[in-house]
MARLORO-448390 format. One record per residue (C-alpha): z, y, x; residue in three letters. Coordinates in steps of 0.02 Angstrom, whole numbers, plus 32768, in hexadecimal, padded with zeros to 4 digits. Example, Ala and Ser with C-alpha at 12.3 -4.5 7.8 and 13.67 -1.06 7.14 Angstrom:
// MARLORO-448390
- z:y:x:res
- 8186:7F1F:8267:Ala $
- 8165:7FCB:82AC:Ser $
This chain:
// MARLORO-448390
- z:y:x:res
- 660D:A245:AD04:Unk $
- 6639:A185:AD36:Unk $
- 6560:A168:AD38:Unk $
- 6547:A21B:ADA9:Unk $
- 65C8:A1D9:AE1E:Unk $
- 6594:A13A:AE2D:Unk $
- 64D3:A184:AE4F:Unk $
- 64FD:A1D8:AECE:Unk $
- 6562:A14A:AF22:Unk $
- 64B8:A0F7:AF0A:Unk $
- 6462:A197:AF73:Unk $
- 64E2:A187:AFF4:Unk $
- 64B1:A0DA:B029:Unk $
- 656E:A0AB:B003:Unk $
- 65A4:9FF2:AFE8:Unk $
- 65ED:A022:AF27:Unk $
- 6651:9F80:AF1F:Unk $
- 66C4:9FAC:AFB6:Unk $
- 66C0:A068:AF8E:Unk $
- 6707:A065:AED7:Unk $
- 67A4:A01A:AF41:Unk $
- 67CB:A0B3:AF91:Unk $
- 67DC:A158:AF39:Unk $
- 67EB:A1D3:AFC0:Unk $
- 672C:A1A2:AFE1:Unk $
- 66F0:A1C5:AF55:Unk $
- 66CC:A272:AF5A:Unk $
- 6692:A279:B016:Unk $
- 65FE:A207:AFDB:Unk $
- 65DB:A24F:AF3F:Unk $
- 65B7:A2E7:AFA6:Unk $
- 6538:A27F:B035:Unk $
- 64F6:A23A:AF9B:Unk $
- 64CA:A2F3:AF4E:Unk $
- 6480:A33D:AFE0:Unk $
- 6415:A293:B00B:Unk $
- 63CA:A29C:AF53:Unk $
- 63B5:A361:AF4E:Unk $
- 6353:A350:AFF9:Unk $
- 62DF:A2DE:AFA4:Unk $
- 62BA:A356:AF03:Unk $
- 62A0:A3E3:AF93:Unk $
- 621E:A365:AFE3:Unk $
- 61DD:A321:AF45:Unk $
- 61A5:A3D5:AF05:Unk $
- 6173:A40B:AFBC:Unk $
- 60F8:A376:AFB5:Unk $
- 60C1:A386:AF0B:Unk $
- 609A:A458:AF3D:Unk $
- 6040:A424:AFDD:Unk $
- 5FDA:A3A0:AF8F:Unk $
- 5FAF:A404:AEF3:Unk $
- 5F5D:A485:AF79:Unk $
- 5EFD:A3F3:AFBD:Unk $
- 5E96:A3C7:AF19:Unk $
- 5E9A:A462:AEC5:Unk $
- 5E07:A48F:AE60:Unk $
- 5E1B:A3CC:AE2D:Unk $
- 5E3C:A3B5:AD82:Unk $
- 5EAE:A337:ADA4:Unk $
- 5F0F:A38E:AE39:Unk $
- 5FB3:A3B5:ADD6:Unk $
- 5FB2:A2EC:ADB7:Unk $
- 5FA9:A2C3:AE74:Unk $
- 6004:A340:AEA0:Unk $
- 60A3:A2FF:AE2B:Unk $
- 6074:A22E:AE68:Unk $
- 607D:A25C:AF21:Unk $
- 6119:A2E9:AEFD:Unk $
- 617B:A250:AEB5:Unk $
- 6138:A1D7:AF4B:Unk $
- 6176:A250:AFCA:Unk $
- 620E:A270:AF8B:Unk $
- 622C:A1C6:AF69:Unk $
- 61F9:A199:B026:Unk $
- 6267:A219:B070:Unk $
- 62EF:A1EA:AFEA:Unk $
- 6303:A139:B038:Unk $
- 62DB:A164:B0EE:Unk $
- 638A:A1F5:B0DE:Unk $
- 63DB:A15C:B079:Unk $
- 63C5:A0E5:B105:Unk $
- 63D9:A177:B186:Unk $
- 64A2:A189:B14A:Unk $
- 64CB:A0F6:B114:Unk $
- 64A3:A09E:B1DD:Unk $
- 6509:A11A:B210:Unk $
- 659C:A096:B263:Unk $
- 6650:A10A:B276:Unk $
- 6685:A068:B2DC:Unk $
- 6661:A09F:B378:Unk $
- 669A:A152:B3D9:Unk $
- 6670:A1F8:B3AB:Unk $
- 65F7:A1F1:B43F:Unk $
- 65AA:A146:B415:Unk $
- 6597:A17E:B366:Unk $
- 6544:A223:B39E:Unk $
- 64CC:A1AA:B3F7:Unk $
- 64A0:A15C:B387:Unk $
- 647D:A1E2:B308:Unk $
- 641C:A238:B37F:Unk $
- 6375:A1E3:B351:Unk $
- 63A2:A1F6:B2A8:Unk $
- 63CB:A2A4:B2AB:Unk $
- 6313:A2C6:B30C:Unk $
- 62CA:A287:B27D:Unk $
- 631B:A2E8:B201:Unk $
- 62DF:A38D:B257:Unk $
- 623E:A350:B24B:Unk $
- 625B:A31D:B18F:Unk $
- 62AA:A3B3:B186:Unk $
- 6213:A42B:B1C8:Unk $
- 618A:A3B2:B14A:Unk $
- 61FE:A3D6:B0C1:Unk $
- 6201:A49B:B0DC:Unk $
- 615B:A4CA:B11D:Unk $
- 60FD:A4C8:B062:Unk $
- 619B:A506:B014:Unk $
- 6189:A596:B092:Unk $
- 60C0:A5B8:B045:Unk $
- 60FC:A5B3:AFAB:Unk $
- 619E:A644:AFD2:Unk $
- 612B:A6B1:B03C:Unk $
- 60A1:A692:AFC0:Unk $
- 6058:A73D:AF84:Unk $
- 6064:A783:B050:Unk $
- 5FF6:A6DE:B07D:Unk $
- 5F6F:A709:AFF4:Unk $
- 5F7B:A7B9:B03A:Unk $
- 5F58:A772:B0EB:Unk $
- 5EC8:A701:B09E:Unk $
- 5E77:A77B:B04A:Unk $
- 5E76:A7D3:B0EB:Unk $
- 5E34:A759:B15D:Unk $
- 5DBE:A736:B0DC:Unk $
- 5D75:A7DF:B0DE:Unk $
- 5D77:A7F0:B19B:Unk $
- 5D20:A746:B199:Unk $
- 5C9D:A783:B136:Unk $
- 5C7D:A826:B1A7:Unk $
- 5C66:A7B9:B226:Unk $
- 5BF8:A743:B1E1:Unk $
- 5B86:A7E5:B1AB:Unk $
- 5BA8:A832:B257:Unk $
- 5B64:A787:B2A0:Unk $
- 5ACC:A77F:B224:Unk $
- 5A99:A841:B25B:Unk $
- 5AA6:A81B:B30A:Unk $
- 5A3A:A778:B308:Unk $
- 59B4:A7EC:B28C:Unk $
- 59AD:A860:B314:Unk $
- 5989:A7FE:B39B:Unk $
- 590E:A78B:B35D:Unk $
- 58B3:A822:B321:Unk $
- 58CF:A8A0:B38D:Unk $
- 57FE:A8AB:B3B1:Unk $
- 57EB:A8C3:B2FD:Unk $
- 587A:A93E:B303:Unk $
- 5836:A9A1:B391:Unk $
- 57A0:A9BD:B351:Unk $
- 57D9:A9FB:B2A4:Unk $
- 583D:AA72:B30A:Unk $
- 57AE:AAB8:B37C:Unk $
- 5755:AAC9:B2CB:Unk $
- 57D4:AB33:B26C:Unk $
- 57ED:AB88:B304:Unk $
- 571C:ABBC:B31D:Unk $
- 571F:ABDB:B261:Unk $
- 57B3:AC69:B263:Unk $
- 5747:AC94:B2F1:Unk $
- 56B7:ACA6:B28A:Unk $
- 56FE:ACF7:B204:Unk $
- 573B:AD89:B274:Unk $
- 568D:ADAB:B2BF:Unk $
- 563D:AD9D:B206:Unk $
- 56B7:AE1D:B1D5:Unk $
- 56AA:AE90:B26A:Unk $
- 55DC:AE7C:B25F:Unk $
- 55E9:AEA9:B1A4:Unk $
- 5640:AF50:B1B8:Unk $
- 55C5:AF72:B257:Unk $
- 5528:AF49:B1D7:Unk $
- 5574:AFBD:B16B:Unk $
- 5581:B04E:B1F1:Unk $
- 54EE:B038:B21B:Unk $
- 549A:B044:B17C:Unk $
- 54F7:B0E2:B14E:Unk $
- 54DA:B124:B1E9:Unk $
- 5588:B126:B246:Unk $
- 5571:B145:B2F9:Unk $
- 55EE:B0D8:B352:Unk $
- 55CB:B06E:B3FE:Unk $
- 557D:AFE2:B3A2:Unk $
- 5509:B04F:B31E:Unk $
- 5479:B0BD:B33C:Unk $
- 54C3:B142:B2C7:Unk $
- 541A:B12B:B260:Unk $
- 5423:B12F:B193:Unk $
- 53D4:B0AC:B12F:Unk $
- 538C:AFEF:B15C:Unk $
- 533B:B012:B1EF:Unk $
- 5311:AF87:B288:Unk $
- 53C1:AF94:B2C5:Unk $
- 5412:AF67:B218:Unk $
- 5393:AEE6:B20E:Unk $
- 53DA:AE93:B2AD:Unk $
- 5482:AE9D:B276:Unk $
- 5450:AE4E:B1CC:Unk $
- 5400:ADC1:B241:Unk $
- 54A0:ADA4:B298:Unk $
- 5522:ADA3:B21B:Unk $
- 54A7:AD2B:B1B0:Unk $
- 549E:ACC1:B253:Unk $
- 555F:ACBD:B260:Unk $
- 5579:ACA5:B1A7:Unk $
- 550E:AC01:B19D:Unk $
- 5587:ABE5:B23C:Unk $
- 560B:ABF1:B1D2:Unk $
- 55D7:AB76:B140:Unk $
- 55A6:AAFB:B1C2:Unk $
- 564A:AAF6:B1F9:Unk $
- 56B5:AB06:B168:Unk $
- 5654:AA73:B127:Unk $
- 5672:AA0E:B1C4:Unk $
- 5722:AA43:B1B5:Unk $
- 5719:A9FE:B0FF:Unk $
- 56D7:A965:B12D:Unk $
- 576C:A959:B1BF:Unk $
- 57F8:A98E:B143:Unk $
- 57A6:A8F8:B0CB:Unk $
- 57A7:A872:B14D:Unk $
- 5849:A89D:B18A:Unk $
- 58A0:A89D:B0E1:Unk $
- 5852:A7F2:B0AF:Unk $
- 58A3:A7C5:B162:Unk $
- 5938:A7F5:B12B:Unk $
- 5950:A790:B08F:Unk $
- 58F6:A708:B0F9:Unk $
- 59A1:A6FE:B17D:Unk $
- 5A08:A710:B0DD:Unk $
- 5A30:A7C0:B11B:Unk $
- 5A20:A818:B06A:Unk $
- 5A7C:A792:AFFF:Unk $
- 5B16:A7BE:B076:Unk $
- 5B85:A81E:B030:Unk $
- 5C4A:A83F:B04F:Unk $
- 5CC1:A7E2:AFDC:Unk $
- 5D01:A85B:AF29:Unk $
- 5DB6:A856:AEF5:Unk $
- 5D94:A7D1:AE7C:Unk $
- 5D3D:A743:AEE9:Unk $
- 5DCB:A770:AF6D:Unk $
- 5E44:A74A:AEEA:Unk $
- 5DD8:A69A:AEC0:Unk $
- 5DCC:A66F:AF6A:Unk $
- 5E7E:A68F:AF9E:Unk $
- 5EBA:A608:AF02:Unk $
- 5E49:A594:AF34:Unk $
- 5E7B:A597:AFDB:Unk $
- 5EA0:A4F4:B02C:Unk $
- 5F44:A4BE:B07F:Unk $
- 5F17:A4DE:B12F:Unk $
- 5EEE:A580:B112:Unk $
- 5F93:A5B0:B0B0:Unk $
- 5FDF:A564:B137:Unk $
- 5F78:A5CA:B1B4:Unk $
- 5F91:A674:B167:Unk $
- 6056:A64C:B158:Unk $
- 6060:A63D:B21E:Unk $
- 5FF2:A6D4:B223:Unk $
- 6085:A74C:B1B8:Unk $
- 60FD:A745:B258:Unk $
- 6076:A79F:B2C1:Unk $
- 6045:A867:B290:Unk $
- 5F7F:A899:B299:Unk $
- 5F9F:A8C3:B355:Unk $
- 5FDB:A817:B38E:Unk $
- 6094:A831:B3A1:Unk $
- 6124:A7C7:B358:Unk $
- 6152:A7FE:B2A4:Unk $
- 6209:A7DD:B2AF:Unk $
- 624D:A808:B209:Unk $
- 61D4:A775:B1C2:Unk $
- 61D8:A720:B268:Unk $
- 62AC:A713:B253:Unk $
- 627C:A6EC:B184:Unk $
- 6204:A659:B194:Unk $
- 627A:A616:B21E:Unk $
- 6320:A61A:B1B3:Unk $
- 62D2:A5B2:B12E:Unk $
- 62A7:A536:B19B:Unk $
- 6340:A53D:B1E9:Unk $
- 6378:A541:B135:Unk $
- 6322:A49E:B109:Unk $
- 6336:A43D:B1B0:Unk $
- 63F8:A453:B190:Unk $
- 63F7:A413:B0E7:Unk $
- 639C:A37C:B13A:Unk $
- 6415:A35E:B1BA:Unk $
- 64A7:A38B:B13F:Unk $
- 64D4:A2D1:B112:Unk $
- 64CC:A29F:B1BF:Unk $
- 6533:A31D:B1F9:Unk $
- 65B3:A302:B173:Unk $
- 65B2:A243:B197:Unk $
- 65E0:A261:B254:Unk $
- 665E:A2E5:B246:Unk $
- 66B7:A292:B1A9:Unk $
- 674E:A219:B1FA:Unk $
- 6757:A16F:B1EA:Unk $
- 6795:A122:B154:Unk $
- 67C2:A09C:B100:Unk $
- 672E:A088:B0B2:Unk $
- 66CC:A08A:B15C:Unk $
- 6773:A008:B193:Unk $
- 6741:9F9F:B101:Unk $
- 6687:9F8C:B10D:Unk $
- 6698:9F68:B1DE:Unk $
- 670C:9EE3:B1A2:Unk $
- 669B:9EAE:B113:Unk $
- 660B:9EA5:B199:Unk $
- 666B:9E31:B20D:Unk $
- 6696:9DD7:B18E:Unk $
- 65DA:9DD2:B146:Unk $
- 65C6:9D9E:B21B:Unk $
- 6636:9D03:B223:Unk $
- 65FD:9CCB:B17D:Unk $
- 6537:9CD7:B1B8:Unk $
- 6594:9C94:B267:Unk $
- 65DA:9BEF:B1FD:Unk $
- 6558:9BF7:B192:Unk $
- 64D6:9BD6:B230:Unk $
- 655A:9B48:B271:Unk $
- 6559:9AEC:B1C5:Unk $
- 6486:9AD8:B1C4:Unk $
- 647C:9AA1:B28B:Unk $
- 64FC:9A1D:B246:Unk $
- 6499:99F8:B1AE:Unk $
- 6401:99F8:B215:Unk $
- 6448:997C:B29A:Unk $
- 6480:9904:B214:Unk $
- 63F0:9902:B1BE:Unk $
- 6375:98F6:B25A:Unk $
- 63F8:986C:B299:Unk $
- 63EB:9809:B1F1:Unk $
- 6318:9825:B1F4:Unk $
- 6323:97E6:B2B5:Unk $
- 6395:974A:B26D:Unk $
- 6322:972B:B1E9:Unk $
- 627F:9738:B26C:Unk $
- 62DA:96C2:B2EB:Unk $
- 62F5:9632:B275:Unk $
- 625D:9655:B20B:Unk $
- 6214:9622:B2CC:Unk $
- 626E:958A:B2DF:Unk $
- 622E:9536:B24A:Unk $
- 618E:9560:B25F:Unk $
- 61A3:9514:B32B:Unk $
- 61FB:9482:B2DB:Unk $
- 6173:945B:B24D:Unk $
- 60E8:9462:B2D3:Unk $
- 6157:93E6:B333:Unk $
- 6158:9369:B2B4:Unk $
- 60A4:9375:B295:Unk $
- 6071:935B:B349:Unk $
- 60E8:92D3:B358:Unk $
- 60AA:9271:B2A4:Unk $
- 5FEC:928F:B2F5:Unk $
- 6009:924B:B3A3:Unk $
- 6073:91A8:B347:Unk $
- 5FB2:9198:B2E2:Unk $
- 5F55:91B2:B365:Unk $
């Protein structure tokens, strides 16, 4: 019990020497010192979730995904240490709320990192619903956009196959309609169009003539059709239209697990809206209270430092920091005198190091000119 104590006086950013003095702290810091390290496990596995989306399909994405988890939480682990800890209760409640203020900015925004891929993960099977979705719609568009290029780069081609089915129904028609007139006419049905004459007389002949005429018609065109139908099809798997095809339940499935962060992160933005664009407020008011959730833990120690009252310990480390001041203070006075004595001795030393050197020269000039 003595060691989880003590960790979390560690988390707290407490000074543990001055602490284990006073008693009635204990508790208030054990309890900074709980929420500071439970905020970083909540940002170590929201980092180590977002990053596994990041390099999955990796083999080794479970392995960076646990290295930068534990660098995260780490990171945000000493940042909320350092964030409590500078916290001075010296001053007045407004000074104090002054200078928590940039402090408490920050945790928001550590706060809203921390609970965005923790959100992907809570909300995950609606978000691979949404994927799936957008994936499918994606791909209707992307055929939609194929067929419309197809059809105008070809719409000659496209005409003219048209104007040929059309002359061949055409065709057909007449060749049946001059078949059953041939046929009157041989067996001697009198209508407006027969002579009412039995057997294959000059008028059946004629007939014969035309619907032959119209039938080679026909072939002509129904292989120019052909030949149409052909190059259009080989068209088609020319501009990749054929290969198209709409996604199946199982590669919607593949795609939506493979699916990166940004577009988890994408479709989870999308769940507060409904098909027709309006706000979704039962999961509008659900993503919002988790990060509410989350950017309250955050601030938690923060808020628990300022509205706690001062005590002793706070007394006892403000003293213990002037303290630490006049001691730096005397500490500062004791090397300028250090310093002076030491540059006056060196400037001692220098002066008469001068003199004997001026006084040797002397000599020597004065023992040459007595030569000379």
């Amino acid at each position: 019990m003595k060691r989880v104590t003590r960790f979390f006086w560690f988390c707290s950013g407490a000074h543990i020497g001055t602490l284990k003095k006073y008693p009635i702290e204990h508790n208030k810091y054990v309890g900074i010192g709980a929420t500071i390290f439970f905020t970083a496990i909540f940002a170590s596995l929201s980092a180590g979730y977002a990053m596994y989306f990041v390099f999955a399909g990796d083999p080794l994405a479970v392995v960076f995904a646990v290295f930068f988890g534990l660098v995260w939480g780490t990171a945000i682990f000493n940042l909320d240490r350092y964030i409590v800890s500078s916290i001075d209760k010296q001053g007045t409640i407004n000074q104090q709320i002054l200078q928590a203020t940039p402090r408490i900015l920050l945790a928001i925004m550590i706060g809203v990192v921390i609970s965005r891929p923790l959100e992907l993960k809570i909300f995950d099977k609606e978000i691979r619903q949404k994927l799936k979705t957008a994936y499918l719609k994606g791909q209707h568009r992307k055929i939609d956009t194929l067929q419309k290029t197809y059809n105008q780069k070809y719409v000659m081609e496209m005409g003219k196959n048209v104007d040929l089915k059309k002359e061949k129904d055409s065709l057909e028609t007449d060749i049946n309609r001059s078949r059953a007139q041939l046929n009157q006419e041989v067996f001697g049905d009198k209508t407006d169009q027969t002579s009412g004459i039995v057997g294959y007389g000059t008028y059946a002949k004629q007939k014969q003539a035309i619907l032959q005429e119209k039938e080679d018609r026909l072939k002509t065109v129904m292989d120019d059709q052909a030949k149409m139908d052909q190059y259009l099809l080989a068209r088609k798997d020319y501009e990749g239209l054929n290969s198209m095809r709409l996604f199946n339940d199982h590669q919607l499935d593949s795609l939506a697990n493979v699916a990166g962060f940004s577009d988890r992160n994408w479709a989870l933005g999308q769940l507060s809206y409904n098909e027709n664009g309006t706000r979704d407020l039962d999961t509008y008011l659900a993503e919002s209270f988790i990060s509410f959730l989350f950017i309250l833990f955050e601030c938690l120690p923060v808020f628990v430092k300022l509205m706690s009252p001062k005590g002793p310990y706070d007394i006892a480390v403000s003293k213990l920091y002037e303290a630490d001041l006049h001691y730096a203070e005397r500490d500062k006075e004791r090397n300028i005198e250090v310093t002076d004595s030491v540059y006056d001795h060196h400037l001692e030393e220098e002066i008469q190091k001068q003199k004997r050197i001026i006084t040797a020269q002397s000599d020597y000039d004065l023992e040459r000119h007595r030569y000379d």
